[in-house]
C-alpha positions in Angstrom: 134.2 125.7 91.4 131.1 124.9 88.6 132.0 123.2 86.2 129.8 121.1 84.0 129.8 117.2 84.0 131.7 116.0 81.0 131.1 112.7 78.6 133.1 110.4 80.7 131.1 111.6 84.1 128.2 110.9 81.7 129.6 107.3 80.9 130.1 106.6 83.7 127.1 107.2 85.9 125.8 105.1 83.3 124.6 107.1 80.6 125.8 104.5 77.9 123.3 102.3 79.0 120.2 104.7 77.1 117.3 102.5 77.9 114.2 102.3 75.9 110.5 101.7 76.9 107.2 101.3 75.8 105.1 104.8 75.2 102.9 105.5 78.1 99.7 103.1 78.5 96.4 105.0 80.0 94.9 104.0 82.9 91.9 102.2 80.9 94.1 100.2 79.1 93.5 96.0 80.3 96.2 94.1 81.4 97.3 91.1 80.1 96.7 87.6 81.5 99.5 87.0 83.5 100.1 85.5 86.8 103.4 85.7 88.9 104.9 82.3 89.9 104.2 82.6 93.4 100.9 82.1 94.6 98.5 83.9 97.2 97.8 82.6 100.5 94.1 83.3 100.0 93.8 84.4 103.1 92.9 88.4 103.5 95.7 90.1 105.6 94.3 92.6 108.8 94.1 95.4 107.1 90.6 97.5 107.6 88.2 97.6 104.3 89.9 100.5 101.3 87.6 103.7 101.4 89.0 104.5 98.1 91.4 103.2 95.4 93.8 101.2 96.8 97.4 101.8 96.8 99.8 99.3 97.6 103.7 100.2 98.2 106.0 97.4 98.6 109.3 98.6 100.3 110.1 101.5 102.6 113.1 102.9 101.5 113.4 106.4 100.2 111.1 105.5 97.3 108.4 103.5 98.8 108.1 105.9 101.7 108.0 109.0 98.9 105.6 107.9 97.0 103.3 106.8 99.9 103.5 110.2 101.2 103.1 112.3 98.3 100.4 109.6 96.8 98.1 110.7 99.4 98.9 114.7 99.6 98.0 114.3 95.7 94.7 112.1 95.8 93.8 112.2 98.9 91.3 109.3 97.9 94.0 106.9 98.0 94.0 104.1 100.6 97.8 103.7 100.7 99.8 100.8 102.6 102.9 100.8 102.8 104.3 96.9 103.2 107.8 96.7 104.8 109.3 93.8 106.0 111.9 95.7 108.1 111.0 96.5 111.9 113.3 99.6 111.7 114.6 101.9 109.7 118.5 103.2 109.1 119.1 104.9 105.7 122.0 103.3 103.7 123.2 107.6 102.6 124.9 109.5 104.9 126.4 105.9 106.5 129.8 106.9 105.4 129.9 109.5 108.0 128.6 107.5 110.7 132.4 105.4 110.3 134.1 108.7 111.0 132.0 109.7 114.1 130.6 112.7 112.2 127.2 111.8 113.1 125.7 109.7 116.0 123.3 106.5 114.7 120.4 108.2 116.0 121.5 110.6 113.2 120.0 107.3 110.7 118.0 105.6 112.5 115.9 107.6 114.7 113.6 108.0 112.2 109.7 105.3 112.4 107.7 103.9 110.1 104.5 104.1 112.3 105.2 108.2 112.7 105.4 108.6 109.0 102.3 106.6 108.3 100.6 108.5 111.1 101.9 111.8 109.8 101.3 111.6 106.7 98.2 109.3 106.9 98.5 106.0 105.5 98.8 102.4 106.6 101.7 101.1 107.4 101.9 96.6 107.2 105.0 95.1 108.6 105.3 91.6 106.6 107.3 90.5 104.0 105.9 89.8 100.2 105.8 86.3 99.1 103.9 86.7 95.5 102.0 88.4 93.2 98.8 87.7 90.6 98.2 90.5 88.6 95.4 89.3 87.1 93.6 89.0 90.2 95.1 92.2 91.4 96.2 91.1 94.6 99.7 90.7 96.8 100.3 88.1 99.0 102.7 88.4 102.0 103.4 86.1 105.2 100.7 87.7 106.8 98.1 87.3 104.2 96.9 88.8 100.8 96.2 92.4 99.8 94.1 93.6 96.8 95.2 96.4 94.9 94.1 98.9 92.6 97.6 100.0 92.0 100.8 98.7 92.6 104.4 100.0 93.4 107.1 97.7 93.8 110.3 99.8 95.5 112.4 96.7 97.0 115.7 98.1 96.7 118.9 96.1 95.3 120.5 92.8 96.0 124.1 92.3 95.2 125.6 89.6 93.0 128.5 87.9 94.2 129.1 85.6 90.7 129.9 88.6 88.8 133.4 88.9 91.0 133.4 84.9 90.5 132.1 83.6 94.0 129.3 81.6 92.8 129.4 78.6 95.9 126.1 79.6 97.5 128.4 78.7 101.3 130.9 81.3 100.3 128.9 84.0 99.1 127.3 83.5 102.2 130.6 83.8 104.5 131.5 86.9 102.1 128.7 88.8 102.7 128.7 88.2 106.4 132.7 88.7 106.9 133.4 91.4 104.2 129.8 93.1 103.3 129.7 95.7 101.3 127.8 97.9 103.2 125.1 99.3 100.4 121.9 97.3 101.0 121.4 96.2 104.6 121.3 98.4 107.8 123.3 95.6 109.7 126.5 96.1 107.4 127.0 99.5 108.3 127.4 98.2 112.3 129.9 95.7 111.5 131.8 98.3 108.5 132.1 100.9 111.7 133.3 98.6 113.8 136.0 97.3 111.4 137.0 100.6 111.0 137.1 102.0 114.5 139.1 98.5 115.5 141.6 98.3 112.5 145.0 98.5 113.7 147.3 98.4 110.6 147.5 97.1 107.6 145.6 97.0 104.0 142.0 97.6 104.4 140.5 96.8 100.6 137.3 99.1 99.7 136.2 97.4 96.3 134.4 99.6 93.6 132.1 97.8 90.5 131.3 98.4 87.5 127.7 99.3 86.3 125.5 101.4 87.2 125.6 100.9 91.0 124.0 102.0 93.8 125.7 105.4 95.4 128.4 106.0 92.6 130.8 108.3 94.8 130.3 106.2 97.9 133.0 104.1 97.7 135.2 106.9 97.0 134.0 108.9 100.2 134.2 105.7 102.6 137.7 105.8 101.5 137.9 109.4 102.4 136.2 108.9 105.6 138.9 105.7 106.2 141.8 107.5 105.7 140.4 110.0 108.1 140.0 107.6 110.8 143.6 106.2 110.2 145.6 109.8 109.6 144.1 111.1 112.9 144.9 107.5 114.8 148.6 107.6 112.9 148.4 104.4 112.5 150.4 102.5 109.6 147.4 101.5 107.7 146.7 102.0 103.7 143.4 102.0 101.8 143.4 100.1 98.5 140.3 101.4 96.4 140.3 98.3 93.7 138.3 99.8 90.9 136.5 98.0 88.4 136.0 101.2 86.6 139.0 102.7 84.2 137.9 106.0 86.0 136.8 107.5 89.3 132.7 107.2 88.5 131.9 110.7 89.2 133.1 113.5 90.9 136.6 112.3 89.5 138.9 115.7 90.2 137.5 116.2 93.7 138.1 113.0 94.5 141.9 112.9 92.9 142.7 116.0 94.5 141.7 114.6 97.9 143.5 111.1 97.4 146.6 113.0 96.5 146.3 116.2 98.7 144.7 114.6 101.9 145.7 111.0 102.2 148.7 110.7 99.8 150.6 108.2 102.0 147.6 106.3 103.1 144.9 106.2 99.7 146.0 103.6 96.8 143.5 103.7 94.1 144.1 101.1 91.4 142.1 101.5 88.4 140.5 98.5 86.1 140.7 95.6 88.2 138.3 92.9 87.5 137.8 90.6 90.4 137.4 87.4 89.5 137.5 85.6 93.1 137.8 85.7 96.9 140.1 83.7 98.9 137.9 84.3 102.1 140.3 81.9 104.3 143.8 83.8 102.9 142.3 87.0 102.4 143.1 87.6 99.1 141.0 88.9 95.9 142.1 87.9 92.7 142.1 89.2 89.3 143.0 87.6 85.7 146.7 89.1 86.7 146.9 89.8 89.9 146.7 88.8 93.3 145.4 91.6 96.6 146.4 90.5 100.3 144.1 92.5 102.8 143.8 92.5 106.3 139.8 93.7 106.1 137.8 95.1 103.7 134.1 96.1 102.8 134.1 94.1 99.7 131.0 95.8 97.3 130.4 93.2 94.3 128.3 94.0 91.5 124.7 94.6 92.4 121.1 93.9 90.6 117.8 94.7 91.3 116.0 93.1 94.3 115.5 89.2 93.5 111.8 90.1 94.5 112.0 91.9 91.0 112.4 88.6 89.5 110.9 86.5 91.6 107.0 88.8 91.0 107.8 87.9 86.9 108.4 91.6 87.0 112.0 91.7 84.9 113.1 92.8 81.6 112.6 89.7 79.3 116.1 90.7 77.9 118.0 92.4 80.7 121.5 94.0 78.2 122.7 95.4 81.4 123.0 92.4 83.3 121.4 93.8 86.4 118.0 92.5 85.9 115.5 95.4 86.4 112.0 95.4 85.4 110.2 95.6 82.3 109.0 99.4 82.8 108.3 102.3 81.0 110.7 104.5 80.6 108.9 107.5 81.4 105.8 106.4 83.6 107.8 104.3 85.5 104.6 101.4 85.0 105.3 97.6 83.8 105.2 97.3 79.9 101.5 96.5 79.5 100.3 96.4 83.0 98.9 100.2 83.6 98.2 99.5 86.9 101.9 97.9 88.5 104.9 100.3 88.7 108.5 99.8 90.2 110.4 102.6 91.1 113.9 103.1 93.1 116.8 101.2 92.3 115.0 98.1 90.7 114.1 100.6 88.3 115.1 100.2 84.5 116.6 103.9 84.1 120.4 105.3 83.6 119.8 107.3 86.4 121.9 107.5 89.2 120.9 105.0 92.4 120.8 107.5 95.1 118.5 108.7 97.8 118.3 111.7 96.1 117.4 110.6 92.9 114.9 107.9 94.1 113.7 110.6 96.7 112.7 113.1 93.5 111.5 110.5 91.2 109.1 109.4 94.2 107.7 113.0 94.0 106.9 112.3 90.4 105.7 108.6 90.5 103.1 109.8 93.2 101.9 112.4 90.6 101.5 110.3 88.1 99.3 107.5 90.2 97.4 110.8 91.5 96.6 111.1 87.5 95.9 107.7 86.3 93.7 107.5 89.1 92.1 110.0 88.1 92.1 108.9 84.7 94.3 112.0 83.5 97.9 111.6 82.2 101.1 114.1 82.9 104.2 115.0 80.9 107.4 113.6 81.6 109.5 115.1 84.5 113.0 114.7 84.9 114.2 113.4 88.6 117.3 115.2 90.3 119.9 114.1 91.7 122.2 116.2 94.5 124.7 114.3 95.8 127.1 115.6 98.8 130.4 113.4 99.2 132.3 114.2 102.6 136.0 114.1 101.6 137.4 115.2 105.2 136.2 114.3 108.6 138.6 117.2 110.4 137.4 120.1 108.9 134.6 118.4 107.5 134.9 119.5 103.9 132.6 118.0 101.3 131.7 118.3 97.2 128.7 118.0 95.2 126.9 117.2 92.0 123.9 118.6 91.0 122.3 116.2 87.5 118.9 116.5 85.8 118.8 114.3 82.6 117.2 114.9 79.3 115.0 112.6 77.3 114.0 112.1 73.4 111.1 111.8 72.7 111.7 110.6 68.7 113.5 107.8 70.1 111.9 107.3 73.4 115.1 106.8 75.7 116.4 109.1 78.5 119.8 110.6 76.5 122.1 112.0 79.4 122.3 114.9 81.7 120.4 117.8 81.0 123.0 120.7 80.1 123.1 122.7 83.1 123.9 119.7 85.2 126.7 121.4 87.4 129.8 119.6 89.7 130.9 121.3 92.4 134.5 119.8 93.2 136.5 121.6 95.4 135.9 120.7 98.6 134.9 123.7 101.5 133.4 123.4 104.9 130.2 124.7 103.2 129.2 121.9 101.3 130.1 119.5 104.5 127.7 121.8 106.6 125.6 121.3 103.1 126.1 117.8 103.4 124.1 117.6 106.9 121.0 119.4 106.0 120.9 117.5 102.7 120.6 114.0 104.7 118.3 116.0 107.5 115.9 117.8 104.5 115.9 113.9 102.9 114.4 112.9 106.4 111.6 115.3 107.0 110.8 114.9 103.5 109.7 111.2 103.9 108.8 111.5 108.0 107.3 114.7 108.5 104.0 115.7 108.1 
């Protein structure tokens, strides 16, 4: 079934938050004087002398490693590094399945930074990035400074446990390692099989927030996947989905219709309920009116962009949505009056959705427009796309899908919505679970490959 995404799909993936941006700066334009609160090392990291403009990519996610592929394949003159402080690499999509034994972890993690830099024929730095002078054009990281012609800053997401009222530093800390959420470290996704695989009865709490967070259906389909795992092991085990949302996020029918049709006995999904604190030591969430007892969870709080995003003076000055992304345009994806320093991914000041998908085509188009500036040239505005698979049942493996462009006006300079031939594909089929495979594996050789 097609159908096309209605207003409150639109709401929710966060469409009501229409952000605005300053109109494109050329390349020529000066930046101003401006200097991060960190400061360099001023020592030169071990990096061999740039043989052309200098493109420096902090973060290898599906963003960072995107753009530092593509960057290249469209001006070739480009000396790209890509800086990531991560020794290996396991993508954060396609983890659900990994839970329900429908893939292997090779499946997510076979997958090295040194072959895609080799591939594809960049640099790639393993260190971490302590601070940032624009002015100077130069990053510095634990293993000395880099100078840049251009900048992209792709660091990802960080979640923020005060928003669901843990704000003791101790706790947040106990949380995170005990109950994680399983959306922005690889090491989560380990300890989130395990719980599964081990549970042996009870109430297993998967929490959903509000906002535009990262992977909107996720939550949903590790519910799915759950229930899968505890039908085929007939245990006596429930899944409460505590939703901070008045509505499934997207994909709301197929979703329903497997709750109710697949995992009746099992699936509780409870709709608006705003955490407001974790007993950790009783193992209890609480809300303004109620009180959930759990034997486990994956407890997913409220996210906001990377703290490196604030930490590089790259945030909104007035951040309305609370999740403090940077200060970009809204098209061009650079920072508002810095032509030369761009963030992209999911610290990224757009309604769109925070997938790999999305991030994956708006890479594409980040790298074309660098490829232009650098050249002094400008391009229009491209909308990304975002496919997103959602695996509802592990035995057959049946999936859905959405299919989202967006649309954007000009006259008022925001992005508006999705584009109107946006499509949602919600009854499930063995198909689009096959589908669901080659998406993740097409994502891979996209960044990897050659």
């Amino acid at each position: 079934m097609s159908t096309p995404i209605d207003r409150r799909d639109f709401l929710a993936l966060g469409g009501a938050v229409l952000v605005a941006g300053a109109p494109g700066i050329a390349a020529g334009a000066v930046p101003p004087k401006a200097v991060a609160p960190a400061v360099a090392t001023h020592a030169l990291a071990t990096l061999p002398k740039a043989k052309g403009p200098r493109l420096v990519i902090v973060g290898g996610g599906t963003s960072g490693l995107t753009i530092a592929k593509y960057a290249k394949k469209e001006y070739p003159r480009f000396d790209v590094v890509l800086v990531e402080k991560r020794d290996l690499y396991a993508s954060c999509f396609a983890s659900n399945l990994w839970y329900a034994g429908l893939i292997d972890l090779e499946f997510l993690a076979a997958h090295s930074f040194l072959d895609a830099a080799v591939n594809n024929h960049y640099l790639h730095f393993n260190a971490t990035v302590t601070g940032l002078d624009r002015t100077a054009k130069t990053v510095a990281t634990n293993k000395g400074d880099i100078k840049y012609d251009f900048l992209v800053v792709a660091p990802g997401i960080d979640y923020d446990y005060p928003r669901i009222g843990v704000t003791d530093p101790g706790a947040q800390l106990t949380l995170a390692q005990t109950y994680p959420g399983g959306f922005a470290r690889s090491t989560e996704h380990v300890t989130i099989r395990r719980k599964v695989q081990e549970f042996e009865g009870g109430v297993f709490v998967q929490t959903v927030p509000n906002g535009n967070y990262r992977c909107l259906p996720a939550p949903y389909e590790r519910a799915c996947l759950m229930a899968a795992v505890f039908k085929k092991r007939k245990l006596k085990a429930k899944v409460l989905v505590l939703d901070a949302n008045p509505e499934i996020t997207i994909k709301a029918k197929g979703f329903h219709d497997a709750f109710e049709q697949l995992y009746k006995d099992i699936i509780q999904w409870v709709p608006s309920v705003e955490i407001t604190g974790v007993d950790i030591d009783k193992r209890a969430i609480k809300t303004d009116f109620d009180s959930y007892d759990f034997d486990d969870a994956a407890i997913y709080p409220n996210i906001r962009a990377a703290t490196l995003i604030e930490q590089l003076g790259l945030m909104a000055p007035s951040d309305r949505s609370a999740q403090k992304e940077a200060n970009i345009d809204i098209r061009f994806y650079n920072l508002v009056g810095d032509p030369h320093v761009y963030v992209s991914g999911d610290s990224r000041r757009h309604p769109y959705s925070k997938s790999g998908n999305t991030a994956n085509s708006e890479g594409h188009y980040v790298a074309r427009v660098l490829a232009a500036r650098a050249q002094g040239k400008e391009i229009a505005w491209v909308s990304p796309e975002t496919i997103c698979y959602s695996m509802v049942n592990a035995d057959p493996m049946e999936a859905i899908s959405v299919d989202a462009r967006y649309t954007y006006d000009a006259r008022k300079d925001v992005i508006t919505g999705f584009s109107p031939d946006t499509k949602a594909f919600l009854n499930r089929d063995t198909a689009k679970g096959l589908a669901d495979l080659e998406w993740a594996r097409g994502m891979y050789r996209d960044m990897f490959n050659a």
